[in-house]
N, C-alpha and C positions, 0 to 999 in steps of 0.2 A: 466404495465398499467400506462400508462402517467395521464392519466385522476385521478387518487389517487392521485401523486403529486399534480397536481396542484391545485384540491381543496385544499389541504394540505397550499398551497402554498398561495392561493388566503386569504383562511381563518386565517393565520399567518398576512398577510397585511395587511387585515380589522382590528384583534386587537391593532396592530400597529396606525391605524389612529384613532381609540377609544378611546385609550391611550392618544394620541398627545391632545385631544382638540381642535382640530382646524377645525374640518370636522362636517356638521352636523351629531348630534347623533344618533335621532331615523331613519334618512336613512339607515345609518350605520350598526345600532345594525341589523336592517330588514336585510338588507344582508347578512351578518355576520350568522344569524340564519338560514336562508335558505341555503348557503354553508354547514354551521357546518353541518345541518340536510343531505345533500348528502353525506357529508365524513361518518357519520355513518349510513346511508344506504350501502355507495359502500365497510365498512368493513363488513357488512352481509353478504351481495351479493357475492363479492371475496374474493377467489377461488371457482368457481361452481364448485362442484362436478357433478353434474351429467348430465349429455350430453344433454336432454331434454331441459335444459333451456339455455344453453351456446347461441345458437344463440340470442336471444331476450337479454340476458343479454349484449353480446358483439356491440351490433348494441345500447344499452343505453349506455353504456359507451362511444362512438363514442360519441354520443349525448352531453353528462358532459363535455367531455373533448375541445369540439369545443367552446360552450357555456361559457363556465368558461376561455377559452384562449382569448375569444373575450373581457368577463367582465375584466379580467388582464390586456389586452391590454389598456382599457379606461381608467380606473382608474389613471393606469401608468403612461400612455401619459398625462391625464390631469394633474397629480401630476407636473412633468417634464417640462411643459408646465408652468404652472402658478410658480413652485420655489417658491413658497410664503414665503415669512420670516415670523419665529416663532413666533412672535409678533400678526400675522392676524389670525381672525377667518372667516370663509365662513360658508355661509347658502344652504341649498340643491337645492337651485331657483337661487340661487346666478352665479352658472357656470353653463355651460352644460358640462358634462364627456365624452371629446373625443366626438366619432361621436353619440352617446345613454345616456341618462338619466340616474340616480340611480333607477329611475322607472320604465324605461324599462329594464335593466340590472335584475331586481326582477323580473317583469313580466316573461322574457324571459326563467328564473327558475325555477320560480314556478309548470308549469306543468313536466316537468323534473324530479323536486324534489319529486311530486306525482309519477311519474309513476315507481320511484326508490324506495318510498319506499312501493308502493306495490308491486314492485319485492322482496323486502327483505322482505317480509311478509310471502312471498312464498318461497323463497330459503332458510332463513336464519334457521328456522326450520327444514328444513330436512336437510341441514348440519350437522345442531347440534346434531340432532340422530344417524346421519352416523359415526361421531365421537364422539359419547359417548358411555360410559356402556364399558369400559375397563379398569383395572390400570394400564395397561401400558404406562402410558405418557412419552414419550421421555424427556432425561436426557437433560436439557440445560448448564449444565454444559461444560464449554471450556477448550480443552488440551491447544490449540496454536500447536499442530503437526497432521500430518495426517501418517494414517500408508503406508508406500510403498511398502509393502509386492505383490512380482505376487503370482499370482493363474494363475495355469493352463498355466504358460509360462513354467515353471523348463523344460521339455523339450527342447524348443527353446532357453534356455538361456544357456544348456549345449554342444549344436550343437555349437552354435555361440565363444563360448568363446575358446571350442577346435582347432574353426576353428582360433580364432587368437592367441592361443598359438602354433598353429602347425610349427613343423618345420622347417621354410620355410625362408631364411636371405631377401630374394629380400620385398621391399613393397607390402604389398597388399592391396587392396581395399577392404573390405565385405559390402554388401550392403543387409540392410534390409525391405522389399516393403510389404506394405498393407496398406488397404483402412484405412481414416480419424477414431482416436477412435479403433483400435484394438490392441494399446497397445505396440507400437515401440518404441519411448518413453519410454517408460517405461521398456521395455527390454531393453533400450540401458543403460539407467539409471543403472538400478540393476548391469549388469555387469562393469560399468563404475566405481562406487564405490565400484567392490569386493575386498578383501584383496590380493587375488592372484594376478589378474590384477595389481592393483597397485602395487605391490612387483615387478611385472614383466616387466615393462615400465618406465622409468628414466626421462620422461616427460609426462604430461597428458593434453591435452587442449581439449572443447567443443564450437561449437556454433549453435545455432539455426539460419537458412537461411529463413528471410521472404520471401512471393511474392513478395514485392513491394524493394526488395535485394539493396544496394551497394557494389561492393565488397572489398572497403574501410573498410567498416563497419563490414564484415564478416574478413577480415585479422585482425582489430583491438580488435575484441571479441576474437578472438584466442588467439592473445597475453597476452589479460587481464585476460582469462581463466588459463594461464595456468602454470600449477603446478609440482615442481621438489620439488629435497630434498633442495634446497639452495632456492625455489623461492616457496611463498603461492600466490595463486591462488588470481588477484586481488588488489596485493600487489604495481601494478605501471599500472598505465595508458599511453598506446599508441597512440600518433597522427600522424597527416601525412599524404602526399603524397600516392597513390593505391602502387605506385613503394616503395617512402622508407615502409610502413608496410609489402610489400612483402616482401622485401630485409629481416627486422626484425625480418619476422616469419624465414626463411630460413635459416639465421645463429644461430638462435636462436636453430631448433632444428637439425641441419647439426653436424652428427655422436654422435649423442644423440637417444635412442632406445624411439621411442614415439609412443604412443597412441594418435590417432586425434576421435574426434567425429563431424559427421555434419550432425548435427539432420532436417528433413522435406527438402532436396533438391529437389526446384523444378523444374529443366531443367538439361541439359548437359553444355550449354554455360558458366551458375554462375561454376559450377563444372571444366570447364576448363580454368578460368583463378585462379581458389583456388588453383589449384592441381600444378602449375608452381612455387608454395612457399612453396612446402611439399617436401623435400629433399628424395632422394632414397639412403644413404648410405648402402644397404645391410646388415643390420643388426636387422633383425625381427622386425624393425615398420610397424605398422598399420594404417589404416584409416577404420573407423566404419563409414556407409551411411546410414541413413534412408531416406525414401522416399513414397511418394502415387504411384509414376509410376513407372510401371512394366518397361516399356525402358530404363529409365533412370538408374534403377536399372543395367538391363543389359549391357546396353552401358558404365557405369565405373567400371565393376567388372573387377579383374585381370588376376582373373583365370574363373575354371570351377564354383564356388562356387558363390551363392547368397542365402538370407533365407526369404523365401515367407512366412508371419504370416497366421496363420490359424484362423477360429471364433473358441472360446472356447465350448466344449462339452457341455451336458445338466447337467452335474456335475458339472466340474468346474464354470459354467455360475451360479448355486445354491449357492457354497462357495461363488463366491464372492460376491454374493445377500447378502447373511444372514451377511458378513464379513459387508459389508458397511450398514447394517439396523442395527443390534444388537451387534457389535464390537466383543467382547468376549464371549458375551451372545452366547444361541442356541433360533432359533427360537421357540415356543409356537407351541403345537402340529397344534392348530386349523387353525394354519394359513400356515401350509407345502404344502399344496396344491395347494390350490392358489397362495402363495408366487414359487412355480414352475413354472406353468405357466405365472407367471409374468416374473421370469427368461427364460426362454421360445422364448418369446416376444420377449424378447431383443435382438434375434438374435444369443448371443454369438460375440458380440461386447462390450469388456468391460468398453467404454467409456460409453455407456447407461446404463448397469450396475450398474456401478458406478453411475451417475446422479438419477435415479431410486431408487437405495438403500437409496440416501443421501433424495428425495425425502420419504422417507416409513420411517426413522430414526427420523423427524420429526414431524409425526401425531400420534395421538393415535393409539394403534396397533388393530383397532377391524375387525374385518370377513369384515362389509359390507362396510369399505371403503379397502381394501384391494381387493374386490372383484370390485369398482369403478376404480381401478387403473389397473386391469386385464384388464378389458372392454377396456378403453382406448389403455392400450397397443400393445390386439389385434386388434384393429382397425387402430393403427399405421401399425402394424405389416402387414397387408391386403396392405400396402401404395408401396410394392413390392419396388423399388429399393430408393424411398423417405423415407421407412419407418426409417431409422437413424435418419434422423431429425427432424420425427415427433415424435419422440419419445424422443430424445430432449425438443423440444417443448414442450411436456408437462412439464418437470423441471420449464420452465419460466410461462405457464399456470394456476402451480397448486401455483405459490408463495403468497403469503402475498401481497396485494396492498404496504404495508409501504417495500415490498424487492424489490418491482419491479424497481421502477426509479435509486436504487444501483445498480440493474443486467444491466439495459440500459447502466448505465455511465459509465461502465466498457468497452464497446466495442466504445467510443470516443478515446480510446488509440492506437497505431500501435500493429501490431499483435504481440505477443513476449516481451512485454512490462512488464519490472519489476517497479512497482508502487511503489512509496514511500506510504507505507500508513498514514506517518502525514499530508500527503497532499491531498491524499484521502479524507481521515475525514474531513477538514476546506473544501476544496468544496462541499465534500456532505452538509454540515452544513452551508454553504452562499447558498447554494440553495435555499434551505425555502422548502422543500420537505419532512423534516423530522420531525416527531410528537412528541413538547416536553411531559417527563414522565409527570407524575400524580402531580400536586403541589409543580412539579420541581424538584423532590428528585434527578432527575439524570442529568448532564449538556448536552446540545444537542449531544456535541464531545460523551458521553460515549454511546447515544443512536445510534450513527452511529457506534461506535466500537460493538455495540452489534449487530447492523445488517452485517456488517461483516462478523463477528464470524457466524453468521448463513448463511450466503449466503456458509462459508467454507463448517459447518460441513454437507451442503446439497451437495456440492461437486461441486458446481457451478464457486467456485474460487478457485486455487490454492497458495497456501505460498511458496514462493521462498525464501525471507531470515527470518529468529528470529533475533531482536534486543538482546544485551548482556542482558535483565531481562527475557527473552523468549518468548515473545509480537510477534506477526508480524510487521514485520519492511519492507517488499514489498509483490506484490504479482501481480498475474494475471489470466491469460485465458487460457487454450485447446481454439486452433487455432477455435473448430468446435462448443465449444460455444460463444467464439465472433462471429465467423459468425454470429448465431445465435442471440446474441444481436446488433449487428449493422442490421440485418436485423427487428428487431422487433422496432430498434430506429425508422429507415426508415418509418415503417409504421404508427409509434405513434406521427410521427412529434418532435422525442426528440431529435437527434443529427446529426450533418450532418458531414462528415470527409471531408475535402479537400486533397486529399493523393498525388498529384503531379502540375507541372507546367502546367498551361491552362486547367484545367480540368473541363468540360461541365457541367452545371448545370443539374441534374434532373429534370425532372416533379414535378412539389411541393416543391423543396428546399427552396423558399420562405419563407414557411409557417413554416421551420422547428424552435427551438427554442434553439437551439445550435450549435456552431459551432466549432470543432477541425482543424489545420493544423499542417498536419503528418510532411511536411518534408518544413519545413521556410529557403527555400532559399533565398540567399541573393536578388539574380536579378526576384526572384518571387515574392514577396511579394506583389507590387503596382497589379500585373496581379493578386493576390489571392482578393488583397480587388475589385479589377473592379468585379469580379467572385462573390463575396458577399456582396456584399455593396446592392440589392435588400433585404435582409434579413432583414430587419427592424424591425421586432419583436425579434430579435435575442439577449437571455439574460444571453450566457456565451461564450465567446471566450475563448478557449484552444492551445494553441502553443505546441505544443507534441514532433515537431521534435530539433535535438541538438542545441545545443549553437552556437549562429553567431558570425562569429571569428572579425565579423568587426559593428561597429556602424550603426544604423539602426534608421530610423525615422521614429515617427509614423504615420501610414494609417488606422489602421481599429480601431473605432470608431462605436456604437452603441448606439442612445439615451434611451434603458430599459434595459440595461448593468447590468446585476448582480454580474459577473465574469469575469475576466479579468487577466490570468494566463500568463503573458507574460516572465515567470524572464529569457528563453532563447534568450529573444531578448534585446540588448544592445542599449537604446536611450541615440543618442549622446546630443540632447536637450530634456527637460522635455515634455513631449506628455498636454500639458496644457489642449487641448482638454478631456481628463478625468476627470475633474474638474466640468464639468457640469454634469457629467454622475450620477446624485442623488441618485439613486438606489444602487450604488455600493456595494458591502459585502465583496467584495474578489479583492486583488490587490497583483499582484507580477511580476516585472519588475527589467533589470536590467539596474543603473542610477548612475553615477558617481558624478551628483553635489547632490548640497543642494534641500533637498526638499521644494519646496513653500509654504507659510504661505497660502497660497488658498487649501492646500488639507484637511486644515479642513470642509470645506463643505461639504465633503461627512460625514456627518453624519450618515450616515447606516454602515459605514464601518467596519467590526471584524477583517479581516484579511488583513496586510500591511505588504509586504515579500519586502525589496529594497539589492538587491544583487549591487557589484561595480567593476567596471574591466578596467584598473586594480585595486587591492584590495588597498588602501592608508588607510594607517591607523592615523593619526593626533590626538595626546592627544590634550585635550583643545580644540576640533573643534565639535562640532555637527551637523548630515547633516540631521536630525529632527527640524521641526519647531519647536520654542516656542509653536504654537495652537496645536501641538500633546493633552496636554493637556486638549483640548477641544473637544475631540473627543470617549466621553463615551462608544460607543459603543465596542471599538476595544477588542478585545477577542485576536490576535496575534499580536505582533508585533516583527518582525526577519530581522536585519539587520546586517551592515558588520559592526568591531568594529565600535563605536562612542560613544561619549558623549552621554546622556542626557539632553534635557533641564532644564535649571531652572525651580523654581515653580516661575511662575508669582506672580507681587505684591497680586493681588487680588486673594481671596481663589478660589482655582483649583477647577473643577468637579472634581472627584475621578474616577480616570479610577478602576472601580468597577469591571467589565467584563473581567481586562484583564488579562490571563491563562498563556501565556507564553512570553517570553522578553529575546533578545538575540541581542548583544553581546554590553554591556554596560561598558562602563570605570566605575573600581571600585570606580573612587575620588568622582562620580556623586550622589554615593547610599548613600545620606544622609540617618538619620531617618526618616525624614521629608518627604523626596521624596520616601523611602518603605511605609512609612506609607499609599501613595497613592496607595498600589497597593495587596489590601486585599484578593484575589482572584488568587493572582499568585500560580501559581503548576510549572511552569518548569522556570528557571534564568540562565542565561548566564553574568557572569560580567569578565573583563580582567585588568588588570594592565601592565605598560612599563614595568619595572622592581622590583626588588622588594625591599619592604620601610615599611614607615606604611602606614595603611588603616582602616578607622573607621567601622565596622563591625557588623552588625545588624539586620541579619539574623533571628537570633532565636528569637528576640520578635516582630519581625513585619509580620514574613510572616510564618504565624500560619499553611498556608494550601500548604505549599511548597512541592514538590514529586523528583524533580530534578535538582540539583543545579551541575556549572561548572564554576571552577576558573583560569584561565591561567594568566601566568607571561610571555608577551611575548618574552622578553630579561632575562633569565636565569643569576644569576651570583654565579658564585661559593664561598661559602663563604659567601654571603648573605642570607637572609630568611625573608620570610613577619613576618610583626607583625601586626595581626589580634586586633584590639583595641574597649571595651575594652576586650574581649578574645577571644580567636577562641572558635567556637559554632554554632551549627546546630541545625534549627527545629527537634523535635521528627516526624515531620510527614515523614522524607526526606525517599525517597529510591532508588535513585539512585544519587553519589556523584561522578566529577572528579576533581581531584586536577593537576594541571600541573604547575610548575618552582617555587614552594613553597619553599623550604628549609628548609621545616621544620623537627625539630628533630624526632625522632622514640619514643620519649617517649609521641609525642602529640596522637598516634595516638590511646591513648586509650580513646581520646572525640569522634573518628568515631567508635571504637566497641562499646560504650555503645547506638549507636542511633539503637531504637528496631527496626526498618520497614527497617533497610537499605538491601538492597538486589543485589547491584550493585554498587560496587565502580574500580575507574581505577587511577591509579598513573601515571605520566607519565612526563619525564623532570627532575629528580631532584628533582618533590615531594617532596622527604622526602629528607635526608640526615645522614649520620650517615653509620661507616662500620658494623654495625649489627641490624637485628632488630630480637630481642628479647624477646615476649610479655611474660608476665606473667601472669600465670594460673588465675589469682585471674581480672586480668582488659582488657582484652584483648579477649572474647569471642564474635565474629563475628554470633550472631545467624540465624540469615534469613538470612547472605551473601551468593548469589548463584554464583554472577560472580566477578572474581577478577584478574584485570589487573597488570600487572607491567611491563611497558618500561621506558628506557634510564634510570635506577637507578642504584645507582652506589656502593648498599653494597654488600656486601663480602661473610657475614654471615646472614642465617634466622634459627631461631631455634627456629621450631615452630610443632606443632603437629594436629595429628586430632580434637583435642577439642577443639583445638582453632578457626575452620571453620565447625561445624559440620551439617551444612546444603549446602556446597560448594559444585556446580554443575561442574563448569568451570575455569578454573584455565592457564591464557595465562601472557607466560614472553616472552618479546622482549627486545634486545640489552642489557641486562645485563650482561656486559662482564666479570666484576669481580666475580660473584654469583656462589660462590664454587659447591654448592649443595641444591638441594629440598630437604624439612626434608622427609627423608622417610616414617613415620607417615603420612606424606597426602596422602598416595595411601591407607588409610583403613576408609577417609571418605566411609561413606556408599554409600551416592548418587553420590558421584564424577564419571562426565563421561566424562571429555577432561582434559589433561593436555599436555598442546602448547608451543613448544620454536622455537621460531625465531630469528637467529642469538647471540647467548648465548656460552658461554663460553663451550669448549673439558666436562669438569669435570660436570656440568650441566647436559647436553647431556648424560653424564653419567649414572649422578643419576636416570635422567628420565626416561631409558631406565632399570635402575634397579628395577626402580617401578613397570613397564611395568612387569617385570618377575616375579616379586615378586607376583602379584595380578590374572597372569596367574596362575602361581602355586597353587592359591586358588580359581584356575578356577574361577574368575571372569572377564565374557566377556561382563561387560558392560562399565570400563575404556578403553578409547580410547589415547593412546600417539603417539603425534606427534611433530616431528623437523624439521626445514629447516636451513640450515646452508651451508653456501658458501665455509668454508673449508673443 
């Protein structure tokens, strides 16, 4: 529902101009009240339950959302337009706003605002009956994982997997065909990570094939994919020519027994120029095909064999209902029934299922909305060969106003798209879309993290990776509910994709208020801005597709610009035009000079991402103005090494707001200049080499969560001196240290920090041929994730009780490292322990663990090595 944002949105930039002083008041505040009063009508109002009223509701919301995009528009443009220095006050008679008054903009509301909130007069109450008088309120408590368990495939997964252990040395094809949502995917998945499969395949690679395909793109995900005993999956990035990645995939797996996956194929053609870099050495490799069509299935299978998915029974279709509503739980008798025929409904397509259940896992469990969700169902269900996505559709239907503009933004990205989610959050959050907590107890970033976590646990998004503290660190879409969200952007006016060269404007594009480009070609770009340059209301540009390998200038420009995520495009000169663009929140571009003392002017701005290419790193040089300074708002600022500014003669604002700051020469972090920056939680500082470094951490940055120290130029023999000690905030919880050299005896200042929960050494860290902890200073209580690369001792003699909350436990190129204490395979919760490229004797030990913890039948440690010799 576009129309919740933007009052969301509209009613954020009234307090804003409240705030300032400089706009008259009681116009204001009148506005401001009348907004406020729709946003809490339209949380009444949505989700209707109940089908009766949806029409009348959905034709007001049209209403709000037109109305309120028009009042956005004026205000903006007047804003924009006049640029008034901070110094001027205006009077409400004084300007006219855009093409409409403040007067009329209130008028135009008013009746709106009535006739909303006697909708919610009406609605809001019999919602609230529908969902009350139950205890079963849904857990909002978040794992950060989703279970992958099939239901109701084990058959199909035991045909298929026989069929590629079978006998056979020549390559074969198996291809797997069913409709959108019946869980292919997912079988291919399941078997793809068994233990046997893997034992039985000496290379393993995947890649999902969009519609909108390169086959550039699909050779290069292969290679990146893919995983042997000497190579982790991921571990090198492939570029290049269509010819050299072919060539790369080829030798790469030529008389190597391998497993291919190539998930959602959709033609013969992408399939026949893939398959000319999939070598036939006769030696029982595979290739795994999922696909929607049945010909295609047919036309690349080898043999007589292909495996047509079926819909799930009216059993299985129950399990995995109750699985996805109640986790572990059993359903409550009163609702078995109904919760059937909701199952039912669904066809036996467990992509609905699934949406459904995560739908039901969320509301109170009572009879008569259980019984509102049946209704629905079966009316989807009536929709005959549409009923899939109408059932769907309800998922997006029944959300929360404050989840809706999340589920829209999601489908601005290319289909198959693994999202970073740091960067998720700061665009959700420069939006203005999202509702801060109650008297601010939560910072906006965590109210976007929380809606997230909820769009997950409804089943709406998928988690692709876990960052090392167990957070989702990307994520994305099922192919057929992005459709879905790009179809509901389409008609909300929220995001427009431009997904290829020349491509024809829509009916309405105009009007839309967003714009992504999937694929930023270089000799495209002036033809994408001719294509969009009508869109003048347009208040986020997203650049989605790769990184341009060559310098680029800039063309698309929007004067109500809010976002502007360009960091894959390289301007070879600063785009100055940005400069005007007042409104800005969000900036990331990538730009190799200095940046101009004019980009203080964006006073709105939170987020300032400047990437550099190539990477020059220059002690002593800053490619931040002095005015950074002056620019209170910014909440991120992530750049490529550099200085810091000085603090100006005259007393600095206090960058108050800003969260995180990355990658700062250490000489820069005076006292003086932490002192400015009271609100940091995540720090990035670097040194050339290493020396001394005045160090002041731990009394200035009270509310620090993630700190990261690298010595770029390592020297053997040397070691930082931390002045005047080494010392870390008690708040830290995630710590990396890299080219430090410091002794093993400092490292009982990082076990005594109580929150830390993620620490990674790397470079020579430490130094020393043993580390040794002792019982008495050395207990790592909350550590869950613990790195060690390129270090260089010998000996650890260390035990369970020294990590006894360790989840994850990864050593790279430790070449000297005799042995893991064997005492760490009886932490309790430990459930990875990882070597990559680590010493014969290592390898060893790790593999002794591995047997040891079998023997005590314990099958939730996972041991793994990759190793070249």
């Amino acid at each position: 529902m576009a129309a919740h944002g933007a009052v969301v949105s509209l009613v954020q930039l009234l307090k804003q101009l409240l705030k300032s002083g400089h706009f008259p008041t009681p116009e204001i505040q009148s506005l401001h009240d009348n907004v406020f009063s729709l946003q809490s009508s339209l949380e009444r109002i949505f989700p209707v339950q109940k089908r009766i009223h949806r029409s009348a509701a959905n034709d007001l919301e049209i209403q709000i959302r037109d109305a309120i995009y028009k009042a956005q528009d004026s205000i903006e443009s007047f804003i924009f337009n006049q640029n008034l220095p901070s110094s001027e006050e205006i009077t409400g008679d004084q300007y006219n706003w855009g093409s409409i008054s403040l007067q009329e903009i209130t008028e135009t509301l008013d009746p709106i605002a009535e006739m909303a909130e006697k909708l919610a007069g009406i609605i809001g109450p019999e919602r609230d009956n529908l969902l009350s008088g139950d205890e079963s309120q849904p857990s909002k408590s978040f794992s950060g994982s989703k279970s992958t368990r099939i239901v109701g495939q084990e058959e199909d997964k035991k045909v298929v997997t026989e069929e590629l252990l079978r006998e056979e040395d020549k390559l074969q094809v198996i291809p797997i065909s069913g409709m959108a949502g019946i869980g292919k995917t997912t079988l291919a998945t399941s078997i793809y990570d068994d233990r046997i499969i893997k034992s039985q395949f000496a290379f393993r690679a995947w890649v999902t094939v969009t519609q909108d395909y390169h086959v550039g793109e699909i050779l290069a995900r292969l290679l990146n994919s893919m995983e042997s005993r000497g190579q982790k999956a991921g571990d090198r990035v492939f570029q290049g020519s269509d010819e050299q990645l072919g060539l790369n995939l080829y030798q790469s797996l030529y008389n190597n027994r391998y497993l291919v996956v190539i998930d959602d194929m959709w033609g013969s053609d992408v399939w026949d120029r893939v398959r000319r870099s999939l070598p036939d050495n006769e030696n029982g490799s595979r290739i795994l095909l999922t696909t929607r069509i049945l010909n295609v299935a047919r036309s690349v299978k080898t043999g007589e064999f292909y495996h047509q998915m079926k819909h799930l029974g009216e059993e299985d279709s129950w399990t995995l209902l109750c699985e996805k509503t109640f986790g572990d739980m059993n359903c409550p008798p009163h609702l078995e029934k109904t919760g059937r025929e909701i199952a039912k409904n669904c066809g036996g397509l467990p992509l609905s299922l699934t949406v459904i259940g995560g739908l039901l896992s969320q509301e109170r469990k009572t009879e008569e909305y259980w019984q509102s969700i049946e209704e629905d169902t079966n009316a989807a269900a009536s929709k005959g060969e549409d009923s899939y996505l109408e059932i769907l559709s309800l998922s997006y239907n029944h959300l929360p106003g404050k989840l809706k503009g999340c589920f829209l933004y999601m489908g601005a990205f290319p289909e198959d798209s693994q999202i970073p989610v740091s960067r998720l959050i700061k665009l959700w959050v420069a939006e203005g879309f999202l509702i801060p907590s109650l008297n601010l107890i939560k910072s906006l970033e965590k109210v976007a993290e929380g809606h997230l976590e909820d769009l997950i646990e409804r089943n709406l998004i998928l988690i692709h990776k876990n960052s090392s503290d167990g957070r989702i660190k990307a994520c994305g879409m099922h192919d057929s509910l992005r459709d879905l969200s790009v179809q509901e952007s389409r008609k909300e006016k929220f995001f427009h994709s431009v997904k290829r060269h020349l491509q024809e404007n829509e009916l309405g594009t105009e009007n839309q208020r967003r714009l992504c480009i999937h694929r930023n070609v270089l000799m495209c770009l002036k033809d994408v801005y001719k294509s969009t340059k009508s869109i003048t209301v347009a208040r986020t540009v997203v650049y989605a597709g790769p990184h341009h390998p060559h310098p680029m200038p800039s063309c698309l420009t929007f004067d109500l610009l809010r976002v502007l995520d360009a960091f894959t495009v390289y301007f070879i000169r600063f785009p100055y035009d940005l400069i005007k663009l007042i409104h800005l929140r969000y900036l990331s571009l990538t730009y190799s000079g200095k940046l101009p003392p004019s980009l203080s002017k964006l006073q709105n701005l939170q987020t300032l991402i400047v990437g550099r290419q190539p990477k020059i790193i220059s002690a002593g040089k800053s490619f931040l103005p002095d005015e950074i300074w002056n620019m209170p708002q910014l909440r991120h600022l992530l750049i490529s090494e550099s200085d810091f500014p000085k603090i100006p003669g005259h007393k600095p604002l206090l960058l108050a707001n800003l969260q995180s700051l990355s990658s700062i020469n250490a000489a820069c972090c005076t006292k003086e200049v932490l002192q400015n920056f009271p609100s940091l939680k995540k720090f990035g500082m670097w040194i050339v080499r290493p020396g001394d470094v005045a160090f002041y951490l731990a009394d200035e940055l009270k509310q620090l969560e993630a700190f990261k120290f690298t010595v770029l130029n390592p020297i053997l023999g040397r070691k930082m001196n931390f002045l005047p000690k080494l010392d870390f905030p008690k708040t830290l919880r995630k710590l990396s240290l890299s080219g430090c050299g410091l002794p093993w005896e400092d490292m009982g200042v990082i076990a005594r920090l109580p929150l830390l929960q993620v620490l990674k050494l790397r470079e020579l860290a430490f130094k020393g041929e043993a580390w040794c902890p002792s019982s008495d200073d050395y207990i790592f209580e909350e550590l869950k994730f613990l790195l060690l690369e390129y270090l260089d001792f010998k000996i650890w003699d260390a035990s369970d009780s020294h990590f006894p909350s360790l989840k994850r436990l990864i050593i790279r190129h430790c070449y000297r490292l005799d042995e893991i204490p064997p005492n760490i395979g009886f932490i309790g919760g430990l459930e990875l322990i990882e070597l990559v490229e680590c010493s014969r004797l290592a390898v060893e030990s790790a593999e002794e663990i591995s047997d040891v913890q079998e023997s005590y039948d314990n099958r939730t440690l996972q041991v793994r090595t990759y190793s070249s010799w």
